[in-house]
C-alpha positions, 0 to 999 in steps of 0.5 A, spaced: 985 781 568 984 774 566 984 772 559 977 770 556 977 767 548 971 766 544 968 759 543 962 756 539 956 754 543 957 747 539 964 748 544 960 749 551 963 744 556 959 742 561 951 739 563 946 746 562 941 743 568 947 742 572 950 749 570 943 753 572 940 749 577 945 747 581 950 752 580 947 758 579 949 763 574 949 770 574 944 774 570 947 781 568 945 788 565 947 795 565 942 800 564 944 808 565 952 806 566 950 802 572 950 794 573 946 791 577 947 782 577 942 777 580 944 769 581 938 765 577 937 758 577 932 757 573 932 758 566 935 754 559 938 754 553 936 752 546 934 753 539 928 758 537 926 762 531 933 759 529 937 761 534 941 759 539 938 763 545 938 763 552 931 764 557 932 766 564 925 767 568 925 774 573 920 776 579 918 783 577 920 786 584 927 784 583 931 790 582 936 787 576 929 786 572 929 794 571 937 793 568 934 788 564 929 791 561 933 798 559 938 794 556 938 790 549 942 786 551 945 782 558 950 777 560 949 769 564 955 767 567 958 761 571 963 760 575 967 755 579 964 752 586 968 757 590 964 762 589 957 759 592 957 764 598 958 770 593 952 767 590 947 766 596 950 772 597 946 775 590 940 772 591 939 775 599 941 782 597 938 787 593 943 792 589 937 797 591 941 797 598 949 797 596 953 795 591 952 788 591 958 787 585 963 790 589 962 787 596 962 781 593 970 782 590 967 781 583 970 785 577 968 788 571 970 786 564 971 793 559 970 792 552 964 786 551 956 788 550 954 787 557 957 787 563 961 780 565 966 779 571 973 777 570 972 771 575 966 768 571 969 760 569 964 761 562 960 767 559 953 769 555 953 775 551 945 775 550 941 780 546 934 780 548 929 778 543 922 776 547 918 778 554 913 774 557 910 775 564 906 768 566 899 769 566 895 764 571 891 762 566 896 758 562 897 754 568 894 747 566 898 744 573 895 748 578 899 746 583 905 749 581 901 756 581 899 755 588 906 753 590 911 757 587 907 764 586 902 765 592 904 772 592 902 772 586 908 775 583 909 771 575 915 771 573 917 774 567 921 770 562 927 773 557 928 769 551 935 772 549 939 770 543 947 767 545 951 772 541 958 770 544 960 766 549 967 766 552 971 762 556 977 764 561 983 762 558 
């Protein structure tokens, strides 16, 4: 198993916009002693209520939503360019089908809050602390509502706080 050590948020290398919207990460939860993971790309990292969080966004119909939502917490990991076709991978099939975490050569790693992977380059540990499904009436740009939501299916957004995050070694 790799190494993982703990680091401040203060310490986290890297661009936020690059590692989200162009990386990718992948959002995990456990729920019942199963795992399910998505890969997001979109999503941020601030400062709010004095905390240090994270917000993801989660369509309803994704499986990985019901882990989030029976968990108190779930991790975001990133990983290196390598895993770009696990990834893809990720976001084309649904855990609902297989296990969608072993087919793609992931490892757990025992012993954290929530579940991670052993081959993430930087993880998130994160517990919850707020949902809000979009409503379509607090759009005031209409045209991101067409475009984005024509199914109607508004994302919901999870405002997590980052409790520990861990770098591979």
């Amino acid at each position: 198993m790799k190494k993982f050590r703990e680091i401040s948020v203060h310490e986290i290398s890297g661009n936020p916009f690059k590692m989200i919207a162009k990386d990718w990460m992948l959002v995990a939860a456990e729920r019942e002693g199963k795992v399910n993971a998505m890969t997001a790309s979109w999503g941020g990292l601030g400062v709010i209520w004095n905390k240090n969080v994270a917000y993801i966004f989660v369509r309803p119909q994704r499986y990985t939503r019901e882990f989030i939502d029976a968990s108190e917490t779930l991790s975001l990991s990133f990983y290196d360019e390598s895993f770009r076709e696990q990834f893809t991978y990720f976001g084309s099939v649904s855990g609902r089908q297989e296990d969608k975490i072993a087919k793609a050569g992931l490892t757990m790693v025992k012993g954290e809050d929530a579940p991670c992977f052993e081959q993430a380059e930087l993880v998130m540990i994160c517990r919850k602390k707020y949902a809000q499904k979009f409503e379509p009436e607090c759009f005031f740009d209409k045209e991101i509502e067409k475009a984005q939501y024509p199914n109607k299916d508004y994302h919901i957004m999870y405002i997590a706080e980052i409790e520990k995050v861990l770098v591979r070694e």
